[in-house]
N, C-alpha and C positions, 0 to 999 in steps of 0.2 A: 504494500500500500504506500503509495506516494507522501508525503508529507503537505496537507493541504495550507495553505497560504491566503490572507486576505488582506491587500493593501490598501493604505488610509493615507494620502498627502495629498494636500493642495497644491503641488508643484508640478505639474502635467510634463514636464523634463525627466523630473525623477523617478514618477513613477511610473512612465517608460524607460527607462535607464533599468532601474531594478524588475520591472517584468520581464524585460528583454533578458535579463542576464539568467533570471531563473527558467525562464521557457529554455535553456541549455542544460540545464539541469536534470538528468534520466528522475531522482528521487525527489523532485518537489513538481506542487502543478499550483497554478494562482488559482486560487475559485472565486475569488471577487476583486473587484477595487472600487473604491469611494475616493470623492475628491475633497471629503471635507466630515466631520467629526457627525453628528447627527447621523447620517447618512449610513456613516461606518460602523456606528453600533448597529444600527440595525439588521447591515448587512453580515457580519459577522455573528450577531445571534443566529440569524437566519443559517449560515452556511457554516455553520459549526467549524471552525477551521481549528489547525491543530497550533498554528500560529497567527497571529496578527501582528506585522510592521504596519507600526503609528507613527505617523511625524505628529510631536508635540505641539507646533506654531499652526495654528488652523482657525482663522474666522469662522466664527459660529457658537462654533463648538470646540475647544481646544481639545489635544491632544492627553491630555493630564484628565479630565474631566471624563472623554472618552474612554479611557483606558476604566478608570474606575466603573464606569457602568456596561461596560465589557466582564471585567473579575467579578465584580456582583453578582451579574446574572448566570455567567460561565466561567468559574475560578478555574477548572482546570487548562484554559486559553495561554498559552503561552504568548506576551505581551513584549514584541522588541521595538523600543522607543528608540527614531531615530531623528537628529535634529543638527540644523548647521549652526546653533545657539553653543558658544563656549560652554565644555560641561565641566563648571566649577563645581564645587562642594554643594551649593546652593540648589545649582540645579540637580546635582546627582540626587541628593536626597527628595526635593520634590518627586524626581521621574520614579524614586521607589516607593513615595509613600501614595502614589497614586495607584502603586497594584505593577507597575511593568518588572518585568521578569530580568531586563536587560535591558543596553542602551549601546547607542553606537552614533559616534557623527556623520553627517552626513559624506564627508569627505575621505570616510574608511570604508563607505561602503561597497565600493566596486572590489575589495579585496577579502571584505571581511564579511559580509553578507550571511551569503552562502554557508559558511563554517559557521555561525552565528547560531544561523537558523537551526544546522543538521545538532549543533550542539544541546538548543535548549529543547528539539523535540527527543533526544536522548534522554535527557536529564527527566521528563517528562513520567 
């Protein structure tokens, strides 16, 4: 069984960049994407995924707030918050206390993704 995936950024670059890079991927398969926080909870209830990549900075509905009523409804959602926001002390601790499992910047993600992902559905 493939590792299912549900993407949530408002950056229409990105997350063609990171679909693109996971459609190479034999063990993962994306089963949604959202372009903005609302939207992504719901799509993520909906399609049970075994992971959801959140970018954190999202009109609307931020990323932090998402994540939280993602874990609520589906704690066992493995949660990787990803964001081009300096990730100080400040922010690490926010990204955890909103429920994300993980984090990564933007800027690590063409290398580190992938391994990210197959990591936290191990851990799982």
């Amino acid at each position: 069984m493939p590792i299912r995936v549900v993407l949530i950024d408002d950056d229409a670059d990105f997350l063609w960049l990171i679909r693109f890079s996971l459609q190479l991927e034999h063990d993962i398969t994306v089963v949604g994407e959202a372009d903005e926080g609302e939207t992504g909870v719901a799509l993520a209830l909906r399609q049970q995924p075994d992971i959801v990549v959140m970018d954190l900075m999202m009109p609307r509905l931020d990323g932090f707030e998402a994540t939280k009523r993602i874990k609520r409804s589906r704690p066992a959602v493995k949660v990787l918050a990803v964001t081009s926001l300096s990730l100080d002390n400040a922010i690490r601790q926010e990204v955890y206390r909103s429920g994300a499992d993980a984090f990564l910047g933007k800027l690590d993600a063409a290398t580190a993704l992938v391994p990210m992902i197959r990591s936290l559905h191990k851990a799982a």
